[in-house]
C-alpha positions as CSV (number, residue, x, y, z in Angstrom):
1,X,-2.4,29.9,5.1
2,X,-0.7,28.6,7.7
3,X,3.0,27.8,8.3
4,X,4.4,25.0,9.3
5,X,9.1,24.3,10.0
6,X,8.1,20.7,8.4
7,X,5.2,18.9,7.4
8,X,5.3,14.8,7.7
9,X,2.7,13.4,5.5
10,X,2.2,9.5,6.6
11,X,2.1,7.8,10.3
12,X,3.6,4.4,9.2
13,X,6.5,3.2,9.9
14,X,9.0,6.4,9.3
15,X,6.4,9.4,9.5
16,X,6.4,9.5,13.1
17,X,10.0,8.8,14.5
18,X,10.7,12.2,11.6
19,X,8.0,14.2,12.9
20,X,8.9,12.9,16.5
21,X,12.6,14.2,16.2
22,X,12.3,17.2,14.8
23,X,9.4,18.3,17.2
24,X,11.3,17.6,20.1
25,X,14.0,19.8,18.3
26,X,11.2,22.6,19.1
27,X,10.4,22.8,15.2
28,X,6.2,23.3,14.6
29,X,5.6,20.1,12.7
30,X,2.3,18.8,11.0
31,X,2.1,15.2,11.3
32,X,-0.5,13.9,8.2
33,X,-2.2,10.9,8.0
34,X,-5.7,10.0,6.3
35,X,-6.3,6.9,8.4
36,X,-4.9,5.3,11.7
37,X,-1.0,6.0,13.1
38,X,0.7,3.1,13.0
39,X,0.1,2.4,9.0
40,X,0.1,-1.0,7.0
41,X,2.2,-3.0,9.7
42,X,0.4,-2.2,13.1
43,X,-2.9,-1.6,11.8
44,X,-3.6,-4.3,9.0
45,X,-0.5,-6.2,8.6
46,X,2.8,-7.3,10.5
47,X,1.6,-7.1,14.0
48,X,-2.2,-8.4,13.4
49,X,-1.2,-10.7,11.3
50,X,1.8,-12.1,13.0
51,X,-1.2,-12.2,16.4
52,X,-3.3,-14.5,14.2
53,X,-0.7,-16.4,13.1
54,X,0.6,-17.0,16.8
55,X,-3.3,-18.5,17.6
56,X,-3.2,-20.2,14.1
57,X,0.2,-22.4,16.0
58,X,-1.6,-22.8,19.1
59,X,-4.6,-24.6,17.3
60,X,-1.9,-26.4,15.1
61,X,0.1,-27.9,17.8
62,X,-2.7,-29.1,19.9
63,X,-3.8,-30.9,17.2
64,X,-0.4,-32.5,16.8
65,X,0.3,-32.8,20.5
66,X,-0.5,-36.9,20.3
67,X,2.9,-36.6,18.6
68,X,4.3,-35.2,21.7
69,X,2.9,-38.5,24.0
70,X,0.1,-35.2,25.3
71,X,-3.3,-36.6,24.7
72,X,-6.1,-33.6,24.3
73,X,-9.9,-33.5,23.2
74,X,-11.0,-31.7,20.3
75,X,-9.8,-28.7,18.9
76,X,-11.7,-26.2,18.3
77,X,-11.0,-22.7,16.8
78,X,-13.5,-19.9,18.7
79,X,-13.0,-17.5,15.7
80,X,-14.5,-14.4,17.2
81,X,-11.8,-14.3,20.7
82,X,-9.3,-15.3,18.1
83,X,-9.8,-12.0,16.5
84,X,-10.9,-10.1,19.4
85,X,-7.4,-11.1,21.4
86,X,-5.9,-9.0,18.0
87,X,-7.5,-6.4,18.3
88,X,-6.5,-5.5,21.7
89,X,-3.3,-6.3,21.3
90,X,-3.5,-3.8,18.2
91,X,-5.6,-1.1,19.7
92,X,-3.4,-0.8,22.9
93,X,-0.4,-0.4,20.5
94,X,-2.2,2.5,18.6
95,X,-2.7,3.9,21.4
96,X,0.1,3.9,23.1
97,X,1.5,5.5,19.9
98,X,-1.1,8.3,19.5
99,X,-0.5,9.3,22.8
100,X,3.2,9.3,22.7
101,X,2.1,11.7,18.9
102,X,-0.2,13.5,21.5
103,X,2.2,14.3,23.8
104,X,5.0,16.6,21.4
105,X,4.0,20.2,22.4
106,X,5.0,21.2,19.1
107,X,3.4,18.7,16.5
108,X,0.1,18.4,15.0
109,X,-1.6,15.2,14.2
110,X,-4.0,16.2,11.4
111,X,-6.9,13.0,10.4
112,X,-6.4,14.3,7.1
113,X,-5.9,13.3,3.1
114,X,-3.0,15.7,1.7
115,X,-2.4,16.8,-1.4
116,X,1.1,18.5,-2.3
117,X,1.5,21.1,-4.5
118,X,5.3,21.9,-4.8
119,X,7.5,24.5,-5.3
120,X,11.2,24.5,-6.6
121,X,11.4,28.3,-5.7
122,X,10.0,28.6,-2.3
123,X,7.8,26.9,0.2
124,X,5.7,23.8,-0.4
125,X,1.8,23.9,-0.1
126,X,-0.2,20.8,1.2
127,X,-3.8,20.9,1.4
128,X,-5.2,18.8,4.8
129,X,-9.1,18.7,3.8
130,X,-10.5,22.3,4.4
131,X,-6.8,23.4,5.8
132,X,-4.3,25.0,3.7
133,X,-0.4,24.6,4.9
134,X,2.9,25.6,3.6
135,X,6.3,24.8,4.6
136,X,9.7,24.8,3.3
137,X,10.4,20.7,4.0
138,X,7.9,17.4,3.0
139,X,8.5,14.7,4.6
140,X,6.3,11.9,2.4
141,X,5.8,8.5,4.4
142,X,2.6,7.3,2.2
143,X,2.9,3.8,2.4
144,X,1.1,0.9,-0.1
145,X,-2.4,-0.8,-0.4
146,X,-3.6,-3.6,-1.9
147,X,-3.1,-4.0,-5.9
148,X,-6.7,-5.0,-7.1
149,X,-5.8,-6.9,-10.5
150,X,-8.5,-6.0,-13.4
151,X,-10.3,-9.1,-13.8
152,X,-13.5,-9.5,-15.5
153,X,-16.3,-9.4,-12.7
154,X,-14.3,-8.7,-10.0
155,X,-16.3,-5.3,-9.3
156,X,-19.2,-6.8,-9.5
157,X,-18.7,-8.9,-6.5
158,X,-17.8,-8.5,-2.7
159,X,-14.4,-9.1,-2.2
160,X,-11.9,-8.3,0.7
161,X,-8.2,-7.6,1.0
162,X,-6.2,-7.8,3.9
163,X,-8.3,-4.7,5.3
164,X,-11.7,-6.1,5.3
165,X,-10.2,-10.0,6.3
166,X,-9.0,-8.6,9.5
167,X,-12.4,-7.3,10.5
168,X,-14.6,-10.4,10.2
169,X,-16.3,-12.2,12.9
170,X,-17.5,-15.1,11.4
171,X,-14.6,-17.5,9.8
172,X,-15.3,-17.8,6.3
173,X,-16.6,-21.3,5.6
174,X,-14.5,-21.4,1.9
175,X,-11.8,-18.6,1.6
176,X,-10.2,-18.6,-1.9
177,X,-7.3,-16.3,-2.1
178,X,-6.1,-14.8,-5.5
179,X,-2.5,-14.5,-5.0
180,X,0.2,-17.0,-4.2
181,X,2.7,-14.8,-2.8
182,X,3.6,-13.9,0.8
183,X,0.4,-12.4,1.7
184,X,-1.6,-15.4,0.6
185,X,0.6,-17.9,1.7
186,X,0.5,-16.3,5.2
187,X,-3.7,-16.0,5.1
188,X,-4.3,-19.1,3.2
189,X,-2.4,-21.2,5.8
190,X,-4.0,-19.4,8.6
191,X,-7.3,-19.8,7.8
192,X,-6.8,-23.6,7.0
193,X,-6.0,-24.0,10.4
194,X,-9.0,-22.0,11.9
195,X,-10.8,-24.3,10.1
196,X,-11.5,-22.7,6.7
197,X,-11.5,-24.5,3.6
198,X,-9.0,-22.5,1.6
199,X,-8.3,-22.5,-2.4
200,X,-5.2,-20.4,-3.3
201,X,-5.2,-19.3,-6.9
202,X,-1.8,-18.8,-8.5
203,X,2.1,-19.4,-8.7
204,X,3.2,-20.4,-4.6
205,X,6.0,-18.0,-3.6
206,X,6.8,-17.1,-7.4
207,X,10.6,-15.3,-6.6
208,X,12.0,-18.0,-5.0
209,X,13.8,-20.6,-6.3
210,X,11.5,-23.5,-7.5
211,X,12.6,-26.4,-5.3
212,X,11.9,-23.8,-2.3
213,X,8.4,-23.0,-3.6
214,X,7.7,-26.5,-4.3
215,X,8.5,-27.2,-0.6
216,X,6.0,-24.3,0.6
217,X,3.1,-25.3,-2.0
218,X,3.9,-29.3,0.1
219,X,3.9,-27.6,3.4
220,X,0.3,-26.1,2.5
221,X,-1.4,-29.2,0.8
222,X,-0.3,-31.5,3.6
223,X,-2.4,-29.4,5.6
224,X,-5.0,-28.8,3.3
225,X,-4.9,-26.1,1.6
226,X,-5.8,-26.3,-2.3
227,X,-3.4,-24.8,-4.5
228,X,-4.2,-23.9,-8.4
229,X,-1.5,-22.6,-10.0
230,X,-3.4,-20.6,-12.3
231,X,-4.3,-17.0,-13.5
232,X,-7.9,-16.1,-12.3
233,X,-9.4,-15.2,-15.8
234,X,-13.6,-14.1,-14.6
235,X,-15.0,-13.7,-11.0
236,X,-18.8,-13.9,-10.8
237,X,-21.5,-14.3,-7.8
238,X,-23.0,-17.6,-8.2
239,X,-26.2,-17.8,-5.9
240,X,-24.3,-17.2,-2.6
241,X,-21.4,-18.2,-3.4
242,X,-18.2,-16.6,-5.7
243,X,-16.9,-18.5,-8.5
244,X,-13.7,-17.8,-10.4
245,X,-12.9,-19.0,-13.4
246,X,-9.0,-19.4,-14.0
247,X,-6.8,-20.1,-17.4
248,X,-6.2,-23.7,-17.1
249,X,-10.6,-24.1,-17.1
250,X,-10.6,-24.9,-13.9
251,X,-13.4,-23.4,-11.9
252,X,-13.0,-22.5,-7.7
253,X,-15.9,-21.6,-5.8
254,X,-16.0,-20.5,-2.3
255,X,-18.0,-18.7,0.1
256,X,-15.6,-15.7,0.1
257,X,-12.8,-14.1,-1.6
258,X,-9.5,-12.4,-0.4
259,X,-7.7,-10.4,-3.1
260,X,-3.7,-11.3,-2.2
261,X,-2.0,-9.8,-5.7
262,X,0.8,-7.7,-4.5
263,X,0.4,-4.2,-3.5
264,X,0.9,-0.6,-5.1
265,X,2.4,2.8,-3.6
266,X,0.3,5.4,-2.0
267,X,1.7,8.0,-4.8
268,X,-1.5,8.7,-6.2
269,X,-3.1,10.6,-2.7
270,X,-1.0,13.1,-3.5
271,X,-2.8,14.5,-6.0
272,X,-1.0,15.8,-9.8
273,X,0.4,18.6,-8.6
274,X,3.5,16.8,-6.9
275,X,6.0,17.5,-9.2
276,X,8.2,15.1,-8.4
277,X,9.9,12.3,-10.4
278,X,8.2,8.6,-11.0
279,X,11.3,6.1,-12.1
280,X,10.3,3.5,-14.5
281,X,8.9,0.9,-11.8
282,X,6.2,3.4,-10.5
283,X,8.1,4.5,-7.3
284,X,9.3,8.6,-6.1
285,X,12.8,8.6,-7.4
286,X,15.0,9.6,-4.7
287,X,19.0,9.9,-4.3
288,X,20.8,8.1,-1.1
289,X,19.4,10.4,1.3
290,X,15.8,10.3,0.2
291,X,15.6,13.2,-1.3
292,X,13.2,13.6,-4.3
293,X,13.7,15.5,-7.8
294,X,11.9,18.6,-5.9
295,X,14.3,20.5,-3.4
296,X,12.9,20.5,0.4
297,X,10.9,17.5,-0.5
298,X,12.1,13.7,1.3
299,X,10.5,9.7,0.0
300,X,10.2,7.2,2.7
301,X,9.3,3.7,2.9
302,X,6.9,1.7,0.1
303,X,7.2,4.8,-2.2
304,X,10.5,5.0,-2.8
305,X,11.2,1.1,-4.1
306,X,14.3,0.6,-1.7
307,X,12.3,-2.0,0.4
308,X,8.5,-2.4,0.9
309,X,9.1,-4.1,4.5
310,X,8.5,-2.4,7.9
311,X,11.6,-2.8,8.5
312,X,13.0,-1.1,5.2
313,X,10.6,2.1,6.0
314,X,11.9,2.3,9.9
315,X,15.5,2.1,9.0
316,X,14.6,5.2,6.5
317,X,13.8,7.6,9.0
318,X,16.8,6.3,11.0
319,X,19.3,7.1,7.6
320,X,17.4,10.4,7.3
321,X,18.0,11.6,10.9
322,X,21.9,10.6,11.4
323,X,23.1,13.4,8.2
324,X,26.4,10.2,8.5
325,X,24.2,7.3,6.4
326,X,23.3,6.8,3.3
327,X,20.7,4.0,2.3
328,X,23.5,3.2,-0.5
329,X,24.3,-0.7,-0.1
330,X,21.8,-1.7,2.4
331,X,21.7,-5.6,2.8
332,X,17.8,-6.3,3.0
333,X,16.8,-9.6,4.5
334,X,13.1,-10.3,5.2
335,X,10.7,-13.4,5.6
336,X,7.3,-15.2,4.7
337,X,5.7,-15.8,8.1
338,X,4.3,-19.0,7.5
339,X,4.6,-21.6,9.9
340,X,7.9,-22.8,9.4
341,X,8.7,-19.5,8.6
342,X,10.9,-18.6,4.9
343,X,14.0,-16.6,5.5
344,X,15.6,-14.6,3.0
345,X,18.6,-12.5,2.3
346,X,20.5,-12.1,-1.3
347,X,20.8,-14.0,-3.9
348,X,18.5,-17.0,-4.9
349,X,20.0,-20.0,-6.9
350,X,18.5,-18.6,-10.5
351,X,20.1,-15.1,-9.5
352,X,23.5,-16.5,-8.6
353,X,23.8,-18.6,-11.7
354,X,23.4,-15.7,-13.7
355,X,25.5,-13.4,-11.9
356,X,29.0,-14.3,-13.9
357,X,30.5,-15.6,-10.4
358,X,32.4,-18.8,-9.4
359,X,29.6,-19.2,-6.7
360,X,29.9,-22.2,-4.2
361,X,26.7,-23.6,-2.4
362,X,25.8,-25.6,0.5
363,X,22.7,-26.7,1.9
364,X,21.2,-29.0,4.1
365,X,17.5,-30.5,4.9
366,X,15.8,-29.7,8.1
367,X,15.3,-33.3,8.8
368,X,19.4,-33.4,9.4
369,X,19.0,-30.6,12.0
370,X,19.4,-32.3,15.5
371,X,16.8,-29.4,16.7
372,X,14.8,-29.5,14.4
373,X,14.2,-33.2,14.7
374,X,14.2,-33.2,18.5
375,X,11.6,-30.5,17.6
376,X,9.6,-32.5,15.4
377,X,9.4,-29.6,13.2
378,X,11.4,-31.7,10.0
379,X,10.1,-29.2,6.8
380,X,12.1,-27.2,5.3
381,X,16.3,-26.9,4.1
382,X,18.5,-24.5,4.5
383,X,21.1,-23.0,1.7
384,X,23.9,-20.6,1.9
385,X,25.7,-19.5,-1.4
386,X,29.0,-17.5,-1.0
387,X,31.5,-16.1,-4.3
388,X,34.4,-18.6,-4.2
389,X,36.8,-16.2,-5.0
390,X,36.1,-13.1,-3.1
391,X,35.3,-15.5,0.2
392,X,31.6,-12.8,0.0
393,X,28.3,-14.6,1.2
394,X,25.9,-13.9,-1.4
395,X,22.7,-14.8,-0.5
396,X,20.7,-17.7,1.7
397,X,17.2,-19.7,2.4
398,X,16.1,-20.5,5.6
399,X,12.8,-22.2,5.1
400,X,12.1,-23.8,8.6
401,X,11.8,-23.6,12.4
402,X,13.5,-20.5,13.1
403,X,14.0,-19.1,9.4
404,X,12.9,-15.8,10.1
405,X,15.9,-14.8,12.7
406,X,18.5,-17.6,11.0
407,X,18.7,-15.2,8.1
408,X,19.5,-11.8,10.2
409,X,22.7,-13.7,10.9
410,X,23.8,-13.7,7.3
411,X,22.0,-10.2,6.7
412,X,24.0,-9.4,9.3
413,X,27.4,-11.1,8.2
414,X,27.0,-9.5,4.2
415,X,26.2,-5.8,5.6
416,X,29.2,-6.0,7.4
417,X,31.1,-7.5,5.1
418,X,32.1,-10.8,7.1
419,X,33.7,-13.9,5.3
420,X,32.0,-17.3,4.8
421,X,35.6,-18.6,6.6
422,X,34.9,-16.4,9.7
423,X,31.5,-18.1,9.6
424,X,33.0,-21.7,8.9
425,X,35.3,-21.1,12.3
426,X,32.8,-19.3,15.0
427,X,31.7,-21.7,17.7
428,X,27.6,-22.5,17.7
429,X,25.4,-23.3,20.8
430,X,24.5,-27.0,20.7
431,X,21.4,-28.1,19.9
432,X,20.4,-25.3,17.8
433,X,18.9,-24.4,13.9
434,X,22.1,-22.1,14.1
435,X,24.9,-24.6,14.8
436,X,24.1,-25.8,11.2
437,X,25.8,-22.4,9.8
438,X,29.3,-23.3,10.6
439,X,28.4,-26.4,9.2
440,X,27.0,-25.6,5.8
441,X,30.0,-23.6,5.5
442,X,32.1,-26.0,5.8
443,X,30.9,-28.0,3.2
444,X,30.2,-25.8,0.4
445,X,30.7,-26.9,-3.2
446,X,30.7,-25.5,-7.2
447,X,26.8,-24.4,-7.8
């Protein structure tokens, strides 16, 4: 058997900056990972994704650039350098990351599935294919893959997820997408505007509040995109073609189908000799240092539920490293990356209501945002909701040019534990989406 000071099992988001810091503490690490480093984000989601997107606005705004008084030709999408401009974007990050893995004297990368077999009363044993290690500290950073919902037919037919999407190199002629959340919101527009036909099955941004979602389901039909808010009920092959037949007896059919249904934690690659504590959502239970029920033994990232974001899994392994933090009250904004973007932080308007508080709102529409109408770039609102007794900002929606990085600002404003009146008085740069914060403060009223 062979010995390890720590074993890291996961190159996502947290695995390596842990296994990175405590080899260069001269520790003999094992760095595990049963696929590519990088994990969900810079393999098969953020980056790629976010590269697609940025040639899914290119083809967008040449088609709008009469708009602009800039007359151009046709558009047209060439599909395979769209994706082939990804994938070297993605391949030099990878490996700019496996060499900076590479270049630790002290740590292993091992290509490897691992299953943990724990102790409570002495070292830990993983099992990396035909290799058997021990050590006396686990650090798990196993990530998520796509949920693939049980309906009827749906094994009978080729489908993709997010995985399989990203390696095509012909568009799909008819992509329908099962799954209305952020995932297929993000594909479904995408697509529409490389020229796909696209049918999204399901509920359009289902945990936001329902004026916002009805603004995101508008923002896809104007440009196309069919929307069924329905439950997929039977998938069959029909000829050549997929057919799914949903709960309201409607009936999509499409060349090709992309499985968007939320995702589950990697939990199970561990095998069933873990040991450790499942809470009742399906996550590793862990206390404010990421520490499991099993002594030695550490949860990062999708499996512990505090966050399912890159960002959320990076800022573990930062908390785990300085022994001052604790992941205890962590304000976790994050966005849909459609084009406008959704921005999120705190509370929605159904979650405020609820919350017992005299809660004061404001909002505003992106058509009154000087930029946004200099801009042309008119979809969207924006909404702030702050406790009208304690002066707290609760929450906000940034649905529009700029959302994404709008909402740090209040993220950044409720972690440390700023005022909405501090807000009201700071000076904004004119003409900018921000200047509108001071604003909306300043006119907030009873929710």
């Amino acid at each position: 058997m062979e010995r390890f000071d720590a074993i890291v099992i996961g190159a996502g988001q947290a695995g390596p900056g842990v296994a990175g810091e405590l080899a260069g503490n001269g520790r003999k690490v094992a760095l595990i990972e049963y696929e590519q480093v990088g994990g969900t984000c810079l393999n098969h989601g953020c980056r790629p994704t976010k590269a697609l997107r940025a040639s899914a606005v290119a083809a967008h705004s040449a088609r709008r650039a009469a708009d602009f008084g800039v007359r151009t030709g046709e558009v047209r999408v060439d599909f395979p350098a769209v994706m082939q401009r990804m994938h070297t974007m993605i391949d030099s990050m990878r490996s700019g990351l496996s060499d900076w893995l590479d270049s630790l004297p002290s740590l292993e990368v091992i290509h490897q599935t691992a299953r943990l077999i724990s102790s409570t009363t002495g070292d830990h044993r993983v099992i990396a294919g035909d290799r058997e290690l021990s050590t006396p500290e686990v650090y798990l950073d196993l990530g998520a893959r796509a949920a693939v919902p049980p309906i009827p037919g749906l094994d009978e037919v080729d489908h993709l997820t997010e995985v399989e999407l990203l390696q095509l190199t012909e568009l799909p002629a008819e992509l329908i997408v099962i799954g209305g959340s952020y995932i297929g919101c993000e594909f479904g527009q995408m697509f529409g505007r490389f020229g796909s036909r696209v049918t999204i099955i399901g509920s359009i941004a289902p945990r936001e509040d329902p004026d916002v979602s009805s603004a995101i389901k508008d923002l896809l039909t104007g440009e196309g995109v069919r929307v069924v808010e329905a439950r997929a009920e039977k998938v069959a092959r029909d000829g050549d073609r997929i057919s799914v037949s949903c709960d309201d007896g409607s009936i999509v059919t499409g060349s090709q189908l992309l499985i968007a249904a939320g995702r589950r934690p990697n939990i199970d690659l561990l095998g069933e000799d873990h040991g450790l504590e499942i809470d009742d959502r399906g996550f590793i239970a862990i206390d404010s240092r990421f520490a499991t029920s099993v002594p030695g033994v550490w949860a990062l990232g999708d499996i512990n539920g505090h966050g399912a974001f890159t960002h959320t899994a990076y800022q573990d392994s930062q908390i785990l490293l300085d022994p001052e933090r604790t992941v205890d009250g962590r304000i976790t904004a994050y966005a849909m990356f459609t084009d406008p973007p959704l921005g999120r932080v705190g509370m929605t308007q159904a979650e405020a209501r609820s919350s017992g508080r005299r809660v004061l709102q404001a909002e505003v529409p992106m058509s009154s945002v000087s930029r946004a109408v200099l801009d042309s770039e008119t979809i969207g609102l924006m909404r702030v909701l702050v406790d009208g007794d304690t002066e707290e900002v609760l929450g906000a929606t940034f649905f529009g040019m700029h959302g994404d990085d709008l909402v740090q600002q209040l993220g950044l404003a409720m972690q440390a534990g700023v005022r909405y009146p501090q807000l009201r008085d700071a000076l904004p740069i004119h003409p900018t989406v921000a200047e509108f914060i001071p604003t909306l403060m300043s006119s907030l009223t009873e929710l």
